[in-house]
C-alpha positions as CSV (number, residue, x, y, z in Angstrom):
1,X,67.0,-134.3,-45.6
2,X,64.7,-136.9,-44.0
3,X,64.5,-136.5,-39.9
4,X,66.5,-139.1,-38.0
5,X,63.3,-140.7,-36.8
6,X,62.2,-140.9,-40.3
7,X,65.7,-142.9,-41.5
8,X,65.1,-145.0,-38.0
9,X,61.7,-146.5,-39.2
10,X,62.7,-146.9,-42.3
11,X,65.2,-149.5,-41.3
12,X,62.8,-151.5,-39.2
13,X,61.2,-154.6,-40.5
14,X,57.9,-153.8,-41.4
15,X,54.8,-156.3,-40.6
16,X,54.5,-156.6,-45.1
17,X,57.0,-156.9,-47.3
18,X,55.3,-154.2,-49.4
19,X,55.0,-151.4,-46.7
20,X,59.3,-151.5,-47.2
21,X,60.9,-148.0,-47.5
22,X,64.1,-147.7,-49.4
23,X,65.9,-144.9,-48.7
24,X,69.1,-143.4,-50.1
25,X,72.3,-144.1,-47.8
26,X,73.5,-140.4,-47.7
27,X,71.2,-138.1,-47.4
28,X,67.9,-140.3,-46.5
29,X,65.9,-139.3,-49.1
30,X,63.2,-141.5,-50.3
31,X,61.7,-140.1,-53.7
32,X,63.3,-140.0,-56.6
33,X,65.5,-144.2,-55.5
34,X,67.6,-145.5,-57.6
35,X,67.9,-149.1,-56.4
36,X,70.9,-149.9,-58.4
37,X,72.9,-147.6,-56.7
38,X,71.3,-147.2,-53.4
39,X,71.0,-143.3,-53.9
40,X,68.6,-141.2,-54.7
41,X,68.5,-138.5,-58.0
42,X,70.6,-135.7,-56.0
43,X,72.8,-138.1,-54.3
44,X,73.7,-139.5,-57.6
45,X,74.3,-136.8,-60.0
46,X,76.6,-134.9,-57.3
47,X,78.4,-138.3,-57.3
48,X,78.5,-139.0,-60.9
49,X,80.1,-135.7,-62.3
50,X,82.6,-135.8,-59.8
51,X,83.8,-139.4,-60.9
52,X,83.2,-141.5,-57.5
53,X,80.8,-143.9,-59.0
54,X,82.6,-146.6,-61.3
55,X,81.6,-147.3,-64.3
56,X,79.3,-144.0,-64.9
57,X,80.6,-140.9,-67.2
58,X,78.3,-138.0,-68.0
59,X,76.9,-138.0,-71.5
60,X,77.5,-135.4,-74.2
61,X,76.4,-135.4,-77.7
């Protein structure tokens, strides 16, 4: 979980473009970004197998 000062700076417009920090929207996290989505790895896989996110099933083969 990223520190409330972290997710604070994050959102601030930086002086480049470049030096922009997405994070994901539920826990904060910044590695591992699906920009797609707007979640990170964790965020989405919890969110996936339980259904929430349209669209998305869990493969099997």
């Amino acid at each position: 979980m990223a520190t409330e000062a972290q997710i604070a700076k994050s959102k601030k417009k930086p002086k480049f473009s470049s030096r922009k920090t997405r994070r994901c929207f539920r826990c904060g996290r910044k590695r591992g970004y699906m920009r797609a989505f707007d979640l990170c790895r964790i965020c989405f896989r919890e969110l996936a197998s339980r259904g929430e996110i349209p669209g998305i099933t869990k493969s099997s083969w």
